[in-house]
C-alpha positions in Angstrom: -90.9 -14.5 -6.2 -94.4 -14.4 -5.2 -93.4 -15.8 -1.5 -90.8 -12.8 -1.3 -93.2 -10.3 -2.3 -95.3 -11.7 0.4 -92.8 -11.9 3.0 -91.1 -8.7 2.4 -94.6 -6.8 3.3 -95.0 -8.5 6.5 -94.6 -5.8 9.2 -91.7 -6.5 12.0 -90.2 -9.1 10.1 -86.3 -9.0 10.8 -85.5 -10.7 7.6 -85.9 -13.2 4.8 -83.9 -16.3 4.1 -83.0 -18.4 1.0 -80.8 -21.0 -0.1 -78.5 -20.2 -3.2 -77.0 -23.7 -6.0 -75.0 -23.0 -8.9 -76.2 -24.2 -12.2 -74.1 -26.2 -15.0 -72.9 -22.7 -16.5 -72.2 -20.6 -13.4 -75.5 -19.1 -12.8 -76.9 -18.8 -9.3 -80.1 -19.7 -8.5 -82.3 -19.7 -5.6 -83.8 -22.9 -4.7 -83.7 -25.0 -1.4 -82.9 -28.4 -3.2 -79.6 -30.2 -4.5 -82.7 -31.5 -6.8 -85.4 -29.5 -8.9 -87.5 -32.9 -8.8 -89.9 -31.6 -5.2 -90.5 -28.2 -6.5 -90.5 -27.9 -10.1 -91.8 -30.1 -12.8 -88.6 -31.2 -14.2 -85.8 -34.0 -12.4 -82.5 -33.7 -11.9 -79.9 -31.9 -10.1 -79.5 -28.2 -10.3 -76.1 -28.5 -11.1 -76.5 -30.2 -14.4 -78.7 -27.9 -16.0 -77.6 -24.8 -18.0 -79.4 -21.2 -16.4 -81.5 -21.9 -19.5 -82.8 -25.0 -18.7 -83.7 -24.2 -15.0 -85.4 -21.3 -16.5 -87.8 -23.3 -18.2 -88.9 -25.6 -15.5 -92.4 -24.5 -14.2 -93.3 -24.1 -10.6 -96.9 -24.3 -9.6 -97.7 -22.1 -7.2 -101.3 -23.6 -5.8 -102.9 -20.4 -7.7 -103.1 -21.9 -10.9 -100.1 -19.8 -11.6 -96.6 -20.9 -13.0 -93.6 -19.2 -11.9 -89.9 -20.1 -12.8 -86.6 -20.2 -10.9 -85.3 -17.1 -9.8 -81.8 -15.9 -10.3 -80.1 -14.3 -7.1 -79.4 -11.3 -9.0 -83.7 -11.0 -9.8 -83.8 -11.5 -6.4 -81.5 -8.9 -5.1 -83.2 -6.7 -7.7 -86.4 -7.2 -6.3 -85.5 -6.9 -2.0 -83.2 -4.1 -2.6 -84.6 -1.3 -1.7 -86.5 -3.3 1.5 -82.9 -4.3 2.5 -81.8 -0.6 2.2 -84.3 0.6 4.9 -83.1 -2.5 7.3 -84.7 -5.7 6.2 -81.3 -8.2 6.1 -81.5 -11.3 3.9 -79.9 -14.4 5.0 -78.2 -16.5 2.2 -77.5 -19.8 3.0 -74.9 -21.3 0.5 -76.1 -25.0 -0.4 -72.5 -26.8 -0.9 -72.2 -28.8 2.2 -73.6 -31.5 -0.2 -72.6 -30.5 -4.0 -69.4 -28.5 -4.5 -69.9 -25.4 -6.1 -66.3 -24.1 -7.0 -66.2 -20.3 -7.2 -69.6 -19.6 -5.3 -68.3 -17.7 -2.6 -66.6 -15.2 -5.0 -69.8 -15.1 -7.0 -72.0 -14.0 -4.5 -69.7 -11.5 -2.7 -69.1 -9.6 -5.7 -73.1 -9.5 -6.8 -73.3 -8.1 -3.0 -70.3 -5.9 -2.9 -71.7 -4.3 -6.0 -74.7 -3.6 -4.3 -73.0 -2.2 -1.2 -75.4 -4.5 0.3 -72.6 -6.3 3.0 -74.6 -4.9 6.1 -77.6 -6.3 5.4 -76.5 -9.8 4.6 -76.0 -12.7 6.9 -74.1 -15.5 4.7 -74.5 -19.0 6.4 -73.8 -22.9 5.5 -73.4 -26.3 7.3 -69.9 -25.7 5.4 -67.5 -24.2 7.6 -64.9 -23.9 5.4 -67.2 -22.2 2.6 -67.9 -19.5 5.5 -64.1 -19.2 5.9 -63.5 -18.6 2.0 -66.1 -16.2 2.6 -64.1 -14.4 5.6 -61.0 -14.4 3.9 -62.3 -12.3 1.8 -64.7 -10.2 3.3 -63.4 -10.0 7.2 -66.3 -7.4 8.2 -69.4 -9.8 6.8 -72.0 -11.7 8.8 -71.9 -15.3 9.2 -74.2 -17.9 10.9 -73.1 -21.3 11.3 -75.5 -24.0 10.1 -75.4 -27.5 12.4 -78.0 -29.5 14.1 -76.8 -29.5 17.8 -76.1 -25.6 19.3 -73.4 -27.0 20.7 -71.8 -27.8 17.3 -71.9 -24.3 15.9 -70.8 -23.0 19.5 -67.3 -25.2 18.8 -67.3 -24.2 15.3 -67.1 -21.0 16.0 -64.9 -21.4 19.2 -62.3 -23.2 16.4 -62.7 -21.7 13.3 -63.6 -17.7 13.7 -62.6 -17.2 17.9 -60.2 -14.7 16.6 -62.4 -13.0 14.0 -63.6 -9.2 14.2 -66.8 -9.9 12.6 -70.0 -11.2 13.6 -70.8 -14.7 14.0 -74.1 -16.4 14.9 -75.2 -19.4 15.9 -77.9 -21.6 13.7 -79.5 -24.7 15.1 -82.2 -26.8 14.8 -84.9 -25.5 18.0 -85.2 -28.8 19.3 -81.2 -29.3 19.9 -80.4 -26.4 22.1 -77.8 -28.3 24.1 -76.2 -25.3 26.2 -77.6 -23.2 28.7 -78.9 -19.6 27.9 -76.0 -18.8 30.4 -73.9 -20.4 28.5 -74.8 -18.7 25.4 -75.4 -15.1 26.5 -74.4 -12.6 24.5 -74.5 -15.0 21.3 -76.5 -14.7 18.2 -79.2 -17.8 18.3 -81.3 -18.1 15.1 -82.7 -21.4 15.2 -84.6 -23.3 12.0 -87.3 -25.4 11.7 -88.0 -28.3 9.2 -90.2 -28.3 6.2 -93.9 -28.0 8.5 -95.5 -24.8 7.8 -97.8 -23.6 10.7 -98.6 -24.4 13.5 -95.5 -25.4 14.5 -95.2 -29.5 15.8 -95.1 -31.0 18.3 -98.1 -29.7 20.0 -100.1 -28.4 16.7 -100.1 -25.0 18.4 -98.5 -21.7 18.2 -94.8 -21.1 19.3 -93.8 -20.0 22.8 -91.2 -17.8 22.3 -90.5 -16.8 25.6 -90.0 -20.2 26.4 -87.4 -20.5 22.9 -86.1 -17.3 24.3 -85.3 -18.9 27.8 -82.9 -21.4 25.9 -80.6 -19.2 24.5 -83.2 -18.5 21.0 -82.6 -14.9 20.3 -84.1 -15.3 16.6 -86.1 -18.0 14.4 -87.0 -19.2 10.5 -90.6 -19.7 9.9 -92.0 -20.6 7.1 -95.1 -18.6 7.9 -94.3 -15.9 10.4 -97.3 -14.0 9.3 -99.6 -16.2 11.3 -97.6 -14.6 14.2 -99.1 -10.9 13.9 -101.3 -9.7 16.9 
């Protein structure tokens, strides 16, 4: 929560992202990992532990202060008035490895309640979790998760080519394997691994005109901050 609160106040920032798991009971939670052994003190997949549980795994923030597992909905509670004046919040559905049944229904409806659909982007490596998603909710945001460009390019060529709403593209920055020709007029928001600044290879700060001469319309940092003028 701390990193929200963080990121939420950084001026010009388009929008926050997060990974979503489901835990033993039905609960979703926010955290990047299949695993709660990296981040937390405890071991074990998220999916075996009740809400309970998870809530009572400590994560040590490098300020000698603890902090627990959020729930989406303490999430939500928290960015929702930030996402009602135009920050969007990118959820990225973790089931490409661990099937979560019912997620996409979860989610929709904490985010329907909300009236929050326009500020959401809802994205996965998944395709067919993104088409549950459509089903449902024709009008919503979706990114498509792969490594290559070229991958969610196809993806979305096969799977949503005759969809009304938006799609974009999300690839890892170094595989941009199609022109910026090729991709005009496409969303591009490409990821980054774990490093937090500056970005590899060459230890210094991003060139984004450069990133924006691929295709790259948009990208996840983990510390966009060090980005202000």
């Amino acid at each position: 929560m701390t990193a929200f609160a963080k990121a939420a106040e950084i001026p010009g920032l388009t929008g926050i992202e997060l990974d979503i798991q489901m835990t033993k009971d039905g609960e979703i939670v926010v955290i990047h990992d299949e695993r709660v052994d990296r981040t937390t003190d405890g071991i074990g997949y998220v999916k075996d532990f009740t809400y309970r549980q998870i809530r009572q795994m400590k994560i040590d923030t490098g300020a000698g202060k603890k902090e627990q597992i959020p729930s989406i909905q303490e999430v939500l509670d928290f960015l929702q008035d930030k996402m009602a004046q135009g920050l969007l919040l990118n959820i990225e559905l973790k089931n490409s490895m661990v099937s979560y049944e019912g997620m996409e229904d979860k989610i929709l409806d904490y985010i329907n309640e909300r009236r929050l659909q326009k500020e959401v982007v809802f994205s996965s490596f998944y395709v067919r979790s993104l088409e549950r998603l459509r089903e449902r909710a024709p009008q919503i945001e979706i990114g498509i998760l792969d490594t290559n460009v070229s991958d969610c390019f196809y993806k979305k060529k096969g799977a949503f080519g005759k969809e009304n709403g938006p799609v974009a593209l999300h690839p890892f920055w170094k595989r941009m394997d199609m022109t910026e020709t090729e991709l005009k007029g496409q969303t591009v928001r490409a990821w980054f691994t774990g490093h937090l600044y500056p970005e590899p290879p060459t230890g210094t700060k991003l060139d984004f005109g450069q990133l924006e001469c691929r295709g790259i319309t948009d990208v996840f940092l983990n510390e966009p901050e060090m980005y202000l003028p």
